[in-house]
C-alpha positions as CSV (number, residue, x, y, z in Angstrom):
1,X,-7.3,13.0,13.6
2,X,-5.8,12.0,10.2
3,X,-5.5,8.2,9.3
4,X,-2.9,6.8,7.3
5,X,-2.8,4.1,4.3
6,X,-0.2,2.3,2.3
7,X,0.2,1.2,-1.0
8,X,2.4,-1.1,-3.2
9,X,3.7,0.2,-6.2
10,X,4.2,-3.1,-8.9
11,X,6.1,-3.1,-11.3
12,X,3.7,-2.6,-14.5
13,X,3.1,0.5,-13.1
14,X,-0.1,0.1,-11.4
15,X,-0.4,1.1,-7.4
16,X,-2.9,-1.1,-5.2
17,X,-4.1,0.2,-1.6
18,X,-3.1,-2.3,1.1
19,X,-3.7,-0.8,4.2
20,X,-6.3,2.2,4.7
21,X,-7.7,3.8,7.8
22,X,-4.8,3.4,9.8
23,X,-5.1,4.8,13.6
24,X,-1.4,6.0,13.0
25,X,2.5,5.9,11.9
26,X,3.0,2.8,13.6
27,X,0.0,1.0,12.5
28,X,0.9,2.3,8.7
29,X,4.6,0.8,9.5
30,X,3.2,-2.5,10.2
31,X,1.6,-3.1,6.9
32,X,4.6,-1.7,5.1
33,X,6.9,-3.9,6.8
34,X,4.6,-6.7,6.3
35,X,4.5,-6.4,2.7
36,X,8.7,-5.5,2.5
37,X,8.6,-8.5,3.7
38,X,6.7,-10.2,1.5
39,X,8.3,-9.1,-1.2
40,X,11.9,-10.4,0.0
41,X,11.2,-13.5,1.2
42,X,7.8,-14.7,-0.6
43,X,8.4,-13.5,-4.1
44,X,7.1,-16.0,-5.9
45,X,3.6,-16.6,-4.0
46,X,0.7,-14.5,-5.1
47,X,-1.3,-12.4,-2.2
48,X,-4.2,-11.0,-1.4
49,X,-4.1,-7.0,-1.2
50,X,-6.6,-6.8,1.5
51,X,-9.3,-9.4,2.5
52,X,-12.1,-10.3,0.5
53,X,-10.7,-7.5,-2.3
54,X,-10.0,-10.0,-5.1
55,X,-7.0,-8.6,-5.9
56,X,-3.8,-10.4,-6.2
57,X,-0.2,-9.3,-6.4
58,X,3.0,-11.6,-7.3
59,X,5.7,-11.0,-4.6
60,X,8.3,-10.5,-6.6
61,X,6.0,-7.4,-8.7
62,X,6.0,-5.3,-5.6
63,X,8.8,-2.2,-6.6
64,X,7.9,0.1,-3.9
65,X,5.8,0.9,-0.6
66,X,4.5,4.3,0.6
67,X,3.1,5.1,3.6
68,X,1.0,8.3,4.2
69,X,-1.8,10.2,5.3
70,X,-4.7,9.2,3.9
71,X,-5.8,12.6,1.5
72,X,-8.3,14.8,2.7
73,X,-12.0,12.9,1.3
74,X,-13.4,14.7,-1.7
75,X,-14.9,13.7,-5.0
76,X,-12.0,12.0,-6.2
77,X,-11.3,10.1,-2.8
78,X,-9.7,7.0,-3.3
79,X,-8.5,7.9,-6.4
80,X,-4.4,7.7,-6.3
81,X,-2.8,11.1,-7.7
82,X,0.5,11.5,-8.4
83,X,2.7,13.0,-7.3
84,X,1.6,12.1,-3.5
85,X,3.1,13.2,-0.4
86,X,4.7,10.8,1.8
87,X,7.8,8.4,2.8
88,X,9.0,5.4,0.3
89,X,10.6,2.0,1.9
């Protein structure tokens, strides 16, 4: 069974993972509309892309959020390619 992940597109360009190993749509939804929300109402506080990562994003630096399957694991996994399949918010 696939899993899904979501990621935050800022806007110098750079995409961070903030949600992997999803058990499904809904679960990947959650974190999406989590960080939409972020983004709209919290723009000016920083946050934490996942627990414990050490990375930090502005609110207001978040351009986009994709939700998709996670890719197939391979020598480049977890390595963001683009173009990648899947549904902006």
């Amino acid at each position: 069974m696939p899993t899904h992940e979501v990621f935050i597109e800022l806007s110098s360009g750079t995409r961070v993972l903030v949600g992997t190993d999803l058990a499904d749509v809904r679960a990947a939804s959650e974190v999406a509309t989590h960080w939409k929300g972020l983004a709209e109402h919290r723009p000016d506080e920083l946050h934490e892309t996942q627990p414990g990562s050490g990375v930090v994003v502005r609110g207001s630096s978040i351009v986009a959020i994709k939700a998709q399957h996670t890719p197939k694991q391979g020598p480049m996994a977890g390595v963001i390619k683009v173009p990648r399949d899947g549904s902006w918010l």
